[in-house]
N, C-alpha and C positions, 0 to 999 in steps of 0.2 A: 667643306661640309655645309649642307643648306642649313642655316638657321631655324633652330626648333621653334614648335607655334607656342604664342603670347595670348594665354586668355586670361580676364580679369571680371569680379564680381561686383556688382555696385549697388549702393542701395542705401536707405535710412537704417539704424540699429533695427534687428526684430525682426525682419524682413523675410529670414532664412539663407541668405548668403551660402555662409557657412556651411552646413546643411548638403546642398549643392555643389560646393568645391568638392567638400569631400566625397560628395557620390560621383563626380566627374573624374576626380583622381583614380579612383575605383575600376569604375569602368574604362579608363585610359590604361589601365595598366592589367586587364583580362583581356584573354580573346576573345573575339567576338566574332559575330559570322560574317559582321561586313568587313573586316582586319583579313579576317581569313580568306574570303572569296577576293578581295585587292589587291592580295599578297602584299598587306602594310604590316613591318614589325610592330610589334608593342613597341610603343615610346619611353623611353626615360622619363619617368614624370616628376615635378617638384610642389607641390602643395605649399606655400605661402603665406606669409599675410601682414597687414601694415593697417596702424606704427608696430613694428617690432620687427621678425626676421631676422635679424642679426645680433649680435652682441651688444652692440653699440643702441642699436635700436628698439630692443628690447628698457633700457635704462631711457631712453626719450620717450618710448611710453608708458613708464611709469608715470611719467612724469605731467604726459598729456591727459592721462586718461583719470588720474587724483582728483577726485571729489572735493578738497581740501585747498585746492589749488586756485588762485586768484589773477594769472596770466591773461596776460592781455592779446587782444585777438592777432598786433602782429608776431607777437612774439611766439603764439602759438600757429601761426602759419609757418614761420622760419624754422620751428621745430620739426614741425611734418615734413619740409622740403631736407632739412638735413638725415632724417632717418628715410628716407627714399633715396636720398642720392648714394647712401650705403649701403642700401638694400639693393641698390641698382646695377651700384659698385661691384657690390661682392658676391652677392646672391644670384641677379636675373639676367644680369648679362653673360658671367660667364656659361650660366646653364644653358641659356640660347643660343650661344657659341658654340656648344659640344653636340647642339644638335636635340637640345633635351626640348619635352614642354612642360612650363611653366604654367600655374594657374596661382593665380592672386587675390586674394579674398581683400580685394580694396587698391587703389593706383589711383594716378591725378585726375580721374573724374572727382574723386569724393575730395579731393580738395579744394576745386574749384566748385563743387555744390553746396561744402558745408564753410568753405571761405566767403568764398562771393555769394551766395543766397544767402547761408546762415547769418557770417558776421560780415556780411555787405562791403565787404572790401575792393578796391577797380580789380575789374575780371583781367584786364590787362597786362597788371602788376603779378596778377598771383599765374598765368597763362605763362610770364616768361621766366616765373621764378620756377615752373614745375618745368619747362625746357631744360632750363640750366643744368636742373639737377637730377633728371633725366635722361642725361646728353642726346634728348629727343625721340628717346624710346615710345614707342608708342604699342599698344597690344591690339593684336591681329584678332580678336573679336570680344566685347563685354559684355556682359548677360546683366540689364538693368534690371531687377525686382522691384516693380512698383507699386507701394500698398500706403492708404491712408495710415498716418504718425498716429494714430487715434488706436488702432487695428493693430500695431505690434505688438509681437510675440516675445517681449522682456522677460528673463530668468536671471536668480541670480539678483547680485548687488549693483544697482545703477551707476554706470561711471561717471567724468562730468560730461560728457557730450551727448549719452544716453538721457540723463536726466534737462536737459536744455528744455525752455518751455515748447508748447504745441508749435508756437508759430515759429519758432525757430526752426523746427524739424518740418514745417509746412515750407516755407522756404528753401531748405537744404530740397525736400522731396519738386520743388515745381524745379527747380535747377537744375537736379538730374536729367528731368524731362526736356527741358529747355536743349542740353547736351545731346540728348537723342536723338534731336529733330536736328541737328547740327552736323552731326555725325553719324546719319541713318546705315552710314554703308558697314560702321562698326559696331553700334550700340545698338542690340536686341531687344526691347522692351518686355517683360513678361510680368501679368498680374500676381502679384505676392498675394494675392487673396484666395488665389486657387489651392489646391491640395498640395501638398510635397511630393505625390506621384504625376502630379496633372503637367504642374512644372518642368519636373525631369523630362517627361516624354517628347515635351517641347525642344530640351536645353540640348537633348542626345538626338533628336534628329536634324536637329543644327550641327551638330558636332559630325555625325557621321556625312552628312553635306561637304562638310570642310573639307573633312579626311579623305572624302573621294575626290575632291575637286585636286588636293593637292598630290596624294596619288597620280590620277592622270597627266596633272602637271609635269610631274617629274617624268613618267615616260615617254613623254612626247619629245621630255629635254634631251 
């Protein structure tokens, strides 16, 4: 069975992420008139998201995401790679196995943006620690939201990484971008400034790109 498509959402808190996954999940899982004229089933969809997703994961982000909390920056690195290596574990590999798609509201960009930009850690160290624990997963397209830390859209109770000063979240955001330019052929850049409809229009005519590209892919096989 071909292995099902890896998409993932990246971004500063506020940004709209979220928002997006779940309008992707949506649309992934209705007909549509390009599915239809393709003749592409609906896909198995899995809606996502990290730190959490699993049992296990869900308990390491309480723990990361505690306002109360005094952890130190590696120890809160080793945290995020242990609840990703279980989310990867249990959750996104097998679902990629079966042929399903996966969409992620977060994966090892954001810890190499809010590791090494935020708390300035060797990009190196934290590149081979997201390897490992990834056993080198990597997602077949991410949709970066990018919008000045000044400019988000906060609700709700600040967590600790929500709440981190401006330049902190200025650094996490110039690092996503840095990633972008790194990895053009995967990471999508889209302005978070725009509308929530302006966006999508963007996000689903990337997506139906894909879907046709792999489509034809497969008949040709």
């Amino acid at each position: 069975m071909k292995r099902g498509l890896f998409i993932t959402f990246e971004g500063v808190d506020g940004v709209g992420k979220t928002t997006q996954a779940e309008r992707l999940r949506d649309y992934l899982t209705q007909p549509t008139a390009l599915q239809d004229y393709l003749d592409v089933p609906r896909p198995t969809v899995l809606l996502t998201a990290e730190p959490g997703g699993t049992p296990l994961g869900e308990k390491i982000r309480q723990l990361l995401l505690d306002p109360s909390s005094r952890m130190g920056k590696r120890a809160e690195t080793l945290l995020f790679a242990a609840d990703r290596a279980q989310h990867v574990a249990e959750v996104i590999k097998p679902a990629l196995e079966k042929g399903q798609t996966v969409i992620c509201d977060r994966y090892t960009d954001s810890t190499v943006a809010y590791q090494v930009g935020g708390r300035e850690l060797d990009e190196g160290d934290v590149e081979r620690l997201n390897m490992w624990a990834t056993q080198g997963l990597q997602p077949d397209r991410t949709y970066l939201l990018d919008m000045n830390p000044l400019d988000r859209r906060l609700t709700g109770e600040v967590d600790r990484l929500e709440g981190q000063c401006f330049e902190f979240q200025n650094r996490v955001r110039r690092k996503f971008l840095d990633l972008a330019k790194q990895y053009p052929e995967r990471i999508m850049v889209l302005d978070g400034s725009l509308s929530r409809e302006q966006v999508w229009t963007l996000i689903k005519g990337d997506v139906d790109r894909i879907l046709a590209e792999r489509a034809s892919a497969e008949r040709l096989a």
